[in-house]
N, C-alpha and C positions, 0 to 999 in steps of 0.2 A: 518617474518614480523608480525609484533603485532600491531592486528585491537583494542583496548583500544580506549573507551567512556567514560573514568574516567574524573567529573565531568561538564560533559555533561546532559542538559535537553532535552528529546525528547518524542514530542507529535508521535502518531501513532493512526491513523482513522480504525476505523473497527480489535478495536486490541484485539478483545477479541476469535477470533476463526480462525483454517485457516492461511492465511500468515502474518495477521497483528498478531497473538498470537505470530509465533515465530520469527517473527521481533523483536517483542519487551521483548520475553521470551532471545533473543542472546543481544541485546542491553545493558537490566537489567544484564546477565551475565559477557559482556564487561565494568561495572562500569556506565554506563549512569542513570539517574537514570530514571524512565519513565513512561509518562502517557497515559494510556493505554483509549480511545474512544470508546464507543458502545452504542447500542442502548437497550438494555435489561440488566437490575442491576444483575436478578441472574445470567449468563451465565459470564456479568463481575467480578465478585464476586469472583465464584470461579476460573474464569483466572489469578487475581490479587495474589488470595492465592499460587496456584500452581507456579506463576514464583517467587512470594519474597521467595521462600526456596533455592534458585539458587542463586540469586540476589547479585550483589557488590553493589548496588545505590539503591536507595529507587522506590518502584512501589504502582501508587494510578490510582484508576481506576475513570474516568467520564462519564456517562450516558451523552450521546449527542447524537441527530439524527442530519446528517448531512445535509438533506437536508432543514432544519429551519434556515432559515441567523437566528430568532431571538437568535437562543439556541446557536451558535457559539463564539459570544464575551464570554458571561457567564462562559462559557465553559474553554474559554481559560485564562479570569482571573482567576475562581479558578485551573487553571495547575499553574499559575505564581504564585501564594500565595503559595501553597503547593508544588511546587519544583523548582521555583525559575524561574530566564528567557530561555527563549528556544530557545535551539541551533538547534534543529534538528527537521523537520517535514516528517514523511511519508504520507501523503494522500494515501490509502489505502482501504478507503470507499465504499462500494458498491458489488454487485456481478452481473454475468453475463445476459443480455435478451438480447434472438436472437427471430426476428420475423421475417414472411416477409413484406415488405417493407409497403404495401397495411391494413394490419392488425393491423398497430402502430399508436393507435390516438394519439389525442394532449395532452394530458393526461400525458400519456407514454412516451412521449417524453420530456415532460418538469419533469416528475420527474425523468428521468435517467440523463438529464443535470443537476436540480438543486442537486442531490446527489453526481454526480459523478467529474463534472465540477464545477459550483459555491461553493461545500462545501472545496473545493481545495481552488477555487481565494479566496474566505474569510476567510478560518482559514490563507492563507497565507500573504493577506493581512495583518493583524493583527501582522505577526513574522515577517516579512520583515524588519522591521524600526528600530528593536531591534538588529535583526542581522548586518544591517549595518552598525550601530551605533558601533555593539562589533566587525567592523570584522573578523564577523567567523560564517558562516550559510549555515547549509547542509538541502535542500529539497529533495526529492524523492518522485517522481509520479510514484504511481504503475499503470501501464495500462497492454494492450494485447494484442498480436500480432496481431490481427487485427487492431489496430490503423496507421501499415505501409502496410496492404495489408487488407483493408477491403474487407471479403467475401459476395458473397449474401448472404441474409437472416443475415445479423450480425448486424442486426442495432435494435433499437439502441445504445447499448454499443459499436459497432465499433467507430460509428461515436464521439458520448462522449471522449473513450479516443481515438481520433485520435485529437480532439482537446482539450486534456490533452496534449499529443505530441507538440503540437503548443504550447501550454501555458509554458512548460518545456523548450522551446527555447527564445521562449521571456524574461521570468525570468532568466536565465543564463545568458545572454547578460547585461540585469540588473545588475546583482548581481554579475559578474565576477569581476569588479574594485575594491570591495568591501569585497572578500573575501565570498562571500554568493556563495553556489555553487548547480549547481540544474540539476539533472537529473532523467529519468527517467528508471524503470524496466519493461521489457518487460514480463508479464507470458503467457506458454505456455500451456502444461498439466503437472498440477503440482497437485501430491495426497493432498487433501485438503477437510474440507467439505461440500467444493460445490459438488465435484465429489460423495461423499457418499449420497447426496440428489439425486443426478442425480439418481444413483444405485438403488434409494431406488424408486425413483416416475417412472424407467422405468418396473419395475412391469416384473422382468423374475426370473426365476431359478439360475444365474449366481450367485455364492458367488461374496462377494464386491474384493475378491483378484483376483480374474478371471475376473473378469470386467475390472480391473485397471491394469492388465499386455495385455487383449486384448485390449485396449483404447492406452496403451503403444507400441503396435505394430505399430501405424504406424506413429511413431516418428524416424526420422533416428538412434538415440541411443540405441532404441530398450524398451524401458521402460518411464513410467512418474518420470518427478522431483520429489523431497520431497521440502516440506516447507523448512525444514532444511535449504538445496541447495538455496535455493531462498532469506533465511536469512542471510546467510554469507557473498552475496553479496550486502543486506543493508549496512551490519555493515562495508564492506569494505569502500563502499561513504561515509558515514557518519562518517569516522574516519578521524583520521589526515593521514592515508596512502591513502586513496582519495584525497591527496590536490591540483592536477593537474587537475583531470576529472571531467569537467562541460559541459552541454548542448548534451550532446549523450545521446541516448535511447537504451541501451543494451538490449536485447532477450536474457531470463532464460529460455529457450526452448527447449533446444538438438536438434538444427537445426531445426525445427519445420516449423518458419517461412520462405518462401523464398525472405524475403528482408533480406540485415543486419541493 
């Protein structure tokens, strides 16, 4: 089976480190050509450099925080000038806060929805009309196993992508007639570096390898995913060999979660 993004545009949020890097480092390698979203120029900079030495399709990077509606149009016109209309969006933006429930002002709450939820609805607002116009448009909402089994204290990033989850069924329903096809990835524990910050701010003796094979312990596979792992099944949705699976929320987790 041959996952091929040849002449394919595809946006990806939070793509410069972590899972949106190699989302979008397999994407560019698949022929798509791709615009890579972040919130810091150097870090994007040199993410842009490191994947065009790989690249079948062209890689340009844009400085955008996602949670500004106003930086988002901006944003997303200069992706269409510089690589043309966009077939394919990851939403991808954001990383994890667990609190307890009691501890989460209003604050908090409204910037992990407007980063992680409305920077979703409005970059995809924006692709939606284009894609159904070309019938042909692949979304992917990266969320977290907590969105099908929120735990205590997971809020509120449970709650956000749990209603990414919602948002992901709604739009598939949409987009189905249309050829626009929209689901979402479920991440579990996946070596990434969020997990290297975690490593870093829990302040022990553990090397970062020994942290992340005991963190891997109590995963039924016995280990954490790689990015890698987690990329391969972007690029499967987002190819023409995805052209049946729409509106399901796959788990990249090695059994992790206990919903399916």
């Amino acid at each position: 089976m041959d996952c091929r993004m040849d002449g394919r545009t595809a946006i990806v949020t939070g793509g410069s480190m972590g899972l949106g890097l190699a989302i979008a480092e397999e994407y560019a390698r698949s022929g798509a050509n791709v615009g890579m979203v972040a919130r810091r120029a150097d870090v994007l900079d040199e993410a842009k450099s490191n994947i065009s030495k790989n690249a079948s399709g062209k890689v340009d990077g844009f400085v955008c925080d996602m949670s500004d509606a106003a930086a988002i149009g901006p944003m997303f016109d200069a992706v269409t000038k510089s690589l043309g209309a966009v077939d394919v969006i990851v939403n991808n933006a954001g990383s994890s806060q667990r609190k307890p429930f009691l501890e989460i002002t209003d604050e908090m709450w409204q910037s992990d929805l407007e980063l992680k939820l409305f920077g979703a609805i409005r970059l995809t607002r924006l692709a939606f009309p284009g894609m159904i116009e070309r019938r042909w448009g692949r979304i992917i909402n990266v969320l977290n196993v907590g969105a099908k089994a929120p735990p205590a204290g997971g809020a509120p990033t449970a709650v956000s992508r749990a209603a990414g989850m919602a948002l992901t069924k709604v739009l598939a329903g949409e987009g189905a007639p249309h050829n626009v096809l929209v689901n979402a990835l479920l991440v579990g524990r996946i070596v990434s570096d969020q997990i290297a910050r975690r490593h870093a701010d829990a302040d022990t003796n553990v090397s970062l390898e020994d942290y992340i094979a005991e963190a891997g312990e109590a995963i039924p596979m016995g280990r954490m995913g790689t990015a890698a792992e987690f990329a391969n099944i972007a690029t499967f949705l987002a190819s023409n060999a995805g052209s049946y699976i729409t509106g399901t929320a796959i788990n990249v987790d090695g059994n992790l979660s206990p919903m399916v």
